[in-house]
C-alpha positions in Angstrom: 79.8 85.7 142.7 81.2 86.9 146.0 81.0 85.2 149.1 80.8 87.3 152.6 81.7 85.8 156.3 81.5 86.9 159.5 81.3 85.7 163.1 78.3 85.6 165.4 78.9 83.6 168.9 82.4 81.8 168.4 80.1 80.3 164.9 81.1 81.6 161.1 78.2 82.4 159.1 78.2 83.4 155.1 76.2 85.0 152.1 77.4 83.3 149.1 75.8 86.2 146.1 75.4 84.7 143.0 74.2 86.7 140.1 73.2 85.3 136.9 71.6 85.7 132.8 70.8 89.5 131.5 68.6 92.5 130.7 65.1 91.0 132.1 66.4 87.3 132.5 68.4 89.0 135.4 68.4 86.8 138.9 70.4 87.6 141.8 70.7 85.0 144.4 71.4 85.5 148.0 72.4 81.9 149.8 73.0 82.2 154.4 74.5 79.3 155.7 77.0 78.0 158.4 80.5 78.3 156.7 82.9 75.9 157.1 86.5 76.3 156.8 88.4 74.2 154.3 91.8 73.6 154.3 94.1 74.4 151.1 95.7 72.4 148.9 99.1 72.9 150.1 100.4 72.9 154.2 101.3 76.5 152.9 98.0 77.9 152.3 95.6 79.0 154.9 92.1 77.3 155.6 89.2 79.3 153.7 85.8 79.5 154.6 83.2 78.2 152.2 79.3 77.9 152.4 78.0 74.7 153.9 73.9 73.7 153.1 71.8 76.7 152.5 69.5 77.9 155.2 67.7 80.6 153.5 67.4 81.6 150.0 66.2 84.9 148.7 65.8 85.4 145.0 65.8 88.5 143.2 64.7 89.5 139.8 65.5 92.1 137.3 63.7 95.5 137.8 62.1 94.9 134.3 60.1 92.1 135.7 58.4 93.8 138.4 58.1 90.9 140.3 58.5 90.8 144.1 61.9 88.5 145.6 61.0 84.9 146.4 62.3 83.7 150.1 63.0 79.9 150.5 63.9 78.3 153.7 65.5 75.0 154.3 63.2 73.5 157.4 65.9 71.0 158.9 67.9 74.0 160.1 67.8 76.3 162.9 70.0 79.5 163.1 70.0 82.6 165.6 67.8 85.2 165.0 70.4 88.0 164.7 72.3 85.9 162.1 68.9 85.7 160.0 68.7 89.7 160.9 72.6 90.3 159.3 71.3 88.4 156.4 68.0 90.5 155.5 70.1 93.9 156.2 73.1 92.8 154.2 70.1 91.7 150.9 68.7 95.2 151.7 71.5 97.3 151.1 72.4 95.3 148.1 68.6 95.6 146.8 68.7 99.0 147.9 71.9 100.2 146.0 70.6 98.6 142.4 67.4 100.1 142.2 68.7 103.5 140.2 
């Protein structure tokens, strides 16, 4: 699992990557949302981001399934069109680098 953040307008946006089973039950999953910092445990620690709801979800299978990503959108929410462009480049490197 890795989570990546970045800033687009004064707003922080984040692809939470979850990757999950093996062989052909492979599924990568690719979550954007608006992240939201949270504060730590202790006064000491710094606020982290984390993901807040998902706006878009791609899923990805294992090569040995030949079978094409699946793209899910949540309809109650909006997001700028260069965050949703970040997004699909960021999943196509990613898709880009596994398929050896």
């Amino acid at each position: 699992m890795s989570l990546l953040t970045w800033d687009y307008d004064g707003d922080l946006f984040c692809v939470l990557t979850t990757e999950t089973g093996t062989g052909e039950g492979r599924m990568t999953h690719f979550e954007l949302s608006e992240a939201r910092l949270v504060l730590g445990g202790a006064s000491s620690m710094p606020a982290s981001p984390a993901p807040g709801p998902t706006a878009v979800t791609v899923v990805c299978y294992a090569p040995e399934e030949e079978k094409p990503a699946e793209v899910y959108f949540d309809a109650t929410q909006t997001l700028p069109f260069a965050v949703v462009q970040h997004f699909v480049a960021f999943v196509a490197s990613r898709l880009a680098s596994t398929e050896s």
